[in-house]
C-alpha positions in Angstrom: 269.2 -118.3 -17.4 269.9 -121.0 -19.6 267.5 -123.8 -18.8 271.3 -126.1 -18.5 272.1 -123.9 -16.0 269.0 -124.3 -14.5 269.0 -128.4 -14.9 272.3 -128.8 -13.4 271.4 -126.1 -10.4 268.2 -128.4 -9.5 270.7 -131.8 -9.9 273.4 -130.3 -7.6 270.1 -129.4 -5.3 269.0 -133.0 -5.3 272.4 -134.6 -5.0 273.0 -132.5 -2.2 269.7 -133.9 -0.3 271.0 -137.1 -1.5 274.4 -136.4 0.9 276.5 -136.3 -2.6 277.9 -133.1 -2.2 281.5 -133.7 -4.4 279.3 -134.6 -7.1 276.8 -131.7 -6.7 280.3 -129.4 -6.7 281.1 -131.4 -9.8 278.2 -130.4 -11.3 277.5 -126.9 -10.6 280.7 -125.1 -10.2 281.1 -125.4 -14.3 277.8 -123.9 -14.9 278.4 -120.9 -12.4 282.6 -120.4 -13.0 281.6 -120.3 -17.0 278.4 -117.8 -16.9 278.6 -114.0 -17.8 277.9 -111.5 -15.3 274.1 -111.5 -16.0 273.7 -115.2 -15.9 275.6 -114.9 -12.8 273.1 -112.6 -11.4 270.3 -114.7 -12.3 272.2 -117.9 -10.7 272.6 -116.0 -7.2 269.0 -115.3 -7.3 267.9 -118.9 -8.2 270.5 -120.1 -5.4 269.0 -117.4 -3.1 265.0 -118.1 -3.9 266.2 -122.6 -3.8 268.1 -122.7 -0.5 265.5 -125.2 0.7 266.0 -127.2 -2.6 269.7 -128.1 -1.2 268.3 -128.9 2.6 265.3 -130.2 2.0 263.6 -128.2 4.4 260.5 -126.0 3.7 
C-alpha cells in the first residue's frame, strides 16, 4: 500500500474518533475509489486489522 493510502486511512481513523465522520468520508473514499484491485486488497485488510483505530476501542 502506498504509504498516502495508508496516511489518509489512519486520518479518516482519527477523525472518526474525533466524531468528524463527513470529513473522514472526504478523506478516504478518494484513496480507496482510485486504488487498483491489489491496493484494494491491501486497503480491506488494513480496514479489517484497524477497526479499533475508527472506535477507539481496544
Amino acid at each position: 500500500m502506498r504509504d498516502s493510502t495508508r496516511h489518509a486511512l489512519e486520518r479518516a481513523a482519527d477523525l472518526t474518533r474525533n466524531n468528524r465522520l463527513v470529513e473522514a468520508m472526504a478523506t478516504a473514499e478518494p484513496v480507496i475509489t482510485s486504488a487498483d484491485e491489489f491496493e484494494s486488497a491491501e486497503i480491506r485488510q488494513w480496514l479489517i486489522d484497524h477497526a479499533d483505530d475508527f472506535t477507539g476501542e481496544v
